[in-house]
KOLLO-386641 format. One record per residue (C-alpha): residue in one letter; chain; x, z, y. Coordinates in nm, 4 decimals, always signed. Layout:
N
(r A A (X Z Y)),
...
//
This chain:
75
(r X A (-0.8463 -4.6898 -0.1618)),
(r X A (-1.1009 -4.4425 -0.0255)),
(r X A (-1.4147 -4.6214 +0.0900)),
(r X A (-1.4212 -4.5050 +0.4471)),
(r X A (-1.1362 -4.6898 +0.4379)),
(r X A (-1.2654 -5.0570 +0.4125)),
(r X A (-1.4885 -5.1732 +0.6687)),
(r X A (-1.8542 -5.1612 +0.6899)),
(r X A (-1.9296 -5.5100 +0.5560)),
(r X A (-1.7263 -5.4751 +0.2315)),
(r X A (-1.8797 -5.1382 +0.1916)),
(r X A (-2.2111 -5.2505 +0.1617)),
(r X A (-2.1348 -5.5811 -0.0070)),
(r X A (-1.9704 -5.2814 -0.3154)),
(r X A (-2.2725 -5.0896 -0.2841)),
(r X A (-2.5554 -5.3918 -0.2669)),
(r X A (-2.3712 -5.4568 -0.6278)),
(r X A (-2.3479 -5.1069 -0.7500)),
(r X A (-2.6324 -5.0041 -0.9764)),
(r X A (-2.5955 -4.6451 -0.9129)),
(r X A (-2.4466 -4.5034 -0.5695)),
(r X A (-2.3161 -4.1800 -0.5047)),
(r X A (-2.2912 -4.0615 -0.1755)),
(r X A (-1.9584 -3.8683 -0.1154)),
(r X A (-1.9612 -3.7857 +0.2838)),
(r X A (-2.1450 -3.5047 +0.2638)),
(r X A (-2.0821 -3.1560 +0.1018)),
(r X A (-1.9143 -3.1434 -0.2220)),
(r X A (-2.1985 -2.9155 -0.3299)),
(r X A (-2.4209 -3.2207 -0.2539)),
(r X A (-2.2172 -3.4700 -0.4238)),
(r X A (-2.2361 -3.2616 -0.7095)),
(r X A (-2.5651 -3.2683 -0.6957)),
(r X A (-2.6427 -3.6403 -0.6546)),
(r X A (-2.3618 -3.7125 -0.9760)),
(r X A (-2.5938 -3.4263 -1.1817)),
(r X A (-2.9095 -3.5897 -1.1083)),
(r X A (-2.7599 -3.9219 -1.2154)),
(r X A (-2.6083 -3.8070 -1.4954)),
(r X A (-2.9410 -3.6505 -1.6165)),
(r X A (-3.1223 -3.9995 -1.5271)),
(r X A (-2.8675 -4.2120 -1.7044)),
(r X A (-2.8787 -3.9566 -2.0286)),
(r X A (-3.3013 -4.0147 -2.0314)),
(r X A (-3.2475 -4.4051 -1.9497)),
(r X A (-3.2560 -4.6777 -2.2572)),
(r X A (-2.9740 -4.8554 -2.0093)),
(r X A (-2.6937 -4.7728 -2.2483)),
(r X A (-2.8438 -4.7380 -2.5705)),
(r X A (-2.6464 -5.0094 -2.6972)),
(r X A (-2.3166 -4.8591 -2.5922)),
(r X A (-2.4316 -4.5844 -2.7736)),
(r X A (-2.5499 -4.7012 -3.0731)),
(r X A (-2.2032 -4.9072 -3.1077)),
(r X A (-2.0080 -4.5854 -3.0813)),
(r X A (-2.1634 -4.3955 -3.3297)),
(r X A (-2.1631 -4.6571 -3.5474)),
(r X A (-1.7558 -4.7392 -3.4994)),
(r X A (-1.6931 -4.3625 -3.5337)),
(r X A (-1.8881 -4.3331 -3.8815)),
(r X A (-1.7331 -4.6281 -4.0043)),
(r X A (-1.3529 -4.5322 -3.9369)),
(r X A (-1.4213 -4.1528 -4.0458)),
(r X A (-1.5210 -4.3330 -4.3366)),
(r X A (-1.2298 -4.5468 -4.3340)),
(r X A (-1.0224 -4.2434 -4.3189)),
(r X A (-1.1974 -4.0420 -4.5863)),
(r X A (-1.1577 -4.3384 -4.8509)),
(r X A (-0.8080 -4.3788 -4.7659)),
(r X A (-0.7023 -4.0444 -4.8066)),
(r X A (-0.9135 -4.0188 -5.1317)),
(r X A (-0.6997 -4.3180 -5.2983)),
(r X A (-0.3370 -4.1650 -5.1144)),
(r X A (-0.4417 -3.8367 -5.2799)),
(r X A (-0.5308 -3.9912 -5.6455)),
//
């Protein structure tokens, strides 16, 4: 449902619980814009650290996983 759509209440009650917001009435150049600039801010935040952390660790261990596997398929 686009947001335009809902009414003005329930829009801000979404965007008073948003942590980011990106403004999409205007230009598509300046949505672009606004969704670079967060992009860039979120990269430089600690915010999801975590998140990353997690998935390099998950995709080490099941290249790992992998890599023993096919060592003891190939032997």
């Amino acid at each position: 449902m686009r947001s335009s759509a809902l009414p003005h209440r329930c829009r801000s009650m979404k965007s008073g619980l948003a942590n980011h917001v990106v403004e999409n009435s205007g230009s598509r150049e300046d949505t672009h814009r606004q969704v670079l600039r967060l992009h860039t801010r979120l990269e430089d935040s600690m915010d999801f650290l975590l998140v990353r952390v997690i998935a390099i660790a998950a995709t080490t261990s099941l290249g790992g996983i992998l890599l023993y596997a096919t060592k003891i398929l190939m032997s």
